[in-house]
N, C-alpha and C positions, 0 to 999 in steps of 0.2 A: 265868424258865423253868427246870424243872430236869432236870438231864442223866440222873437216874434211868429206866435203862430198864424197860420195862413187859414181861415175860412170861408168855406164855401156857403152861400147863403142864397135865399129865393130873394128876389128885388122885387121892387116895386114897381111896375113900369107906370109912366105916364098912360092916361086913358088912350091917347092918339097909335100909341104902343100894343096895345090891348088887344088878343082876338078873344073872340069865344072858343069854345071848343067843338069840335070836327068829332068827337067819340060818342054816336048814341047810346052809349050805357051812361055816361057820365052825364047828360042830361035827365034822365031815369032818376037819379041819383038811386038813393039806399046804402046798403050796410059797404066798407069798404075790405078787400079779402087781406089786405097786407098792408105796410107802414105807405102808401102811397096811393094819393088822393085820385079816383082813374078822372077826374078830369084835369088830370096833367099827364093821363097817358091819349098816345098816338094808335089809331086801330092798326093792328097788323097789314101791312103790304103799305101802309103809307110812304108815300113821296112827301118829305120835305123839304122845302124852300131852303137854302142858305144864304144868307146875306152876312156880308163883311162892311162893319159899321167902320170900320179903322184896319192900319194893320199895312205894312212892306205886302212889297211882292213876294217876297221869301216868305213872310209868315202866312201869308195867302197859301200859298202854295204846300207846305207843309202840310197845313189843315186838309188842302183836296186830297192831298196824297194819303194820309191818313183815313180819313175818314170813310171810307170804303171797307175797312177794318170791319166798322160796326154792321155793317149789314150784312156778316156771316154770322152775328150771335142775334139783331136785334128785330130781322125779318122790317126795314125799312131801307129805302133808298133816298139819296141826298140831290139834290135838283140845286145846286150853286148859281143864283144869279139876284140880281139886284130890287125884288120886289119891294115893295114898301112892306107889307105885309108878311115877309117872310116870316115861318114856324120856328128857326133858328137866327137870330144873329149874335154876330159875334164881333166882341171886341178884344184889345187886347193893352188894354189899362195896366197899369205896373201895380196901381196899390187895390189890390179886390178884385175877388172869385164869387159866382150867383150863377146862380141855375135859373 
């Protein structure tokens, strides 16, 4: 077993990567009410994109399965297809975890 801890970190995307943000408070800016920046949150009822940058069919597929989970606590729905621009993508790299 190895003592190597695993963290999760914000990445830096390439500009081409980049959206702005969809939350009109978060362009408002001002004071923030909790340890998170709102323009990295999603307005309530949002539909996001999922894009699978990498990844088997079976880890594909796990993720759809799953992921339906979140939108009984997180009030969004997940739109899985292949945008360039997608709100979410996902890979699934052995060495590194980012938000």
């Amino acid at each position: 077993m190895s003592n190597v801890p695993k963290v999760c970190f914000d990445r830096i995307l390439p500009k081409d990567l980049r959206r702005f943000s969809r939350s009109p408070s978060a362009a408002r800016g001002g004071p923030t009410r909790m340890a998170v920046l709102r323009s990295k949150k999603w307005p309530n009822g949002s539909v996001l994109r999922v894009r699978f940058l990498e990844g088997t069919s079976d880890q594909r597929e796990q993720v759809r399965a799953i992921a339906p989970q979140w939108s009984e606590f997180a009030n969004l729905r997940f739109l899985f297809n292949d945008a360039q621009d997608a709100e979410i993508r996902i890979a699934f790299e052995d060495k590194g975890s980012w938000s």
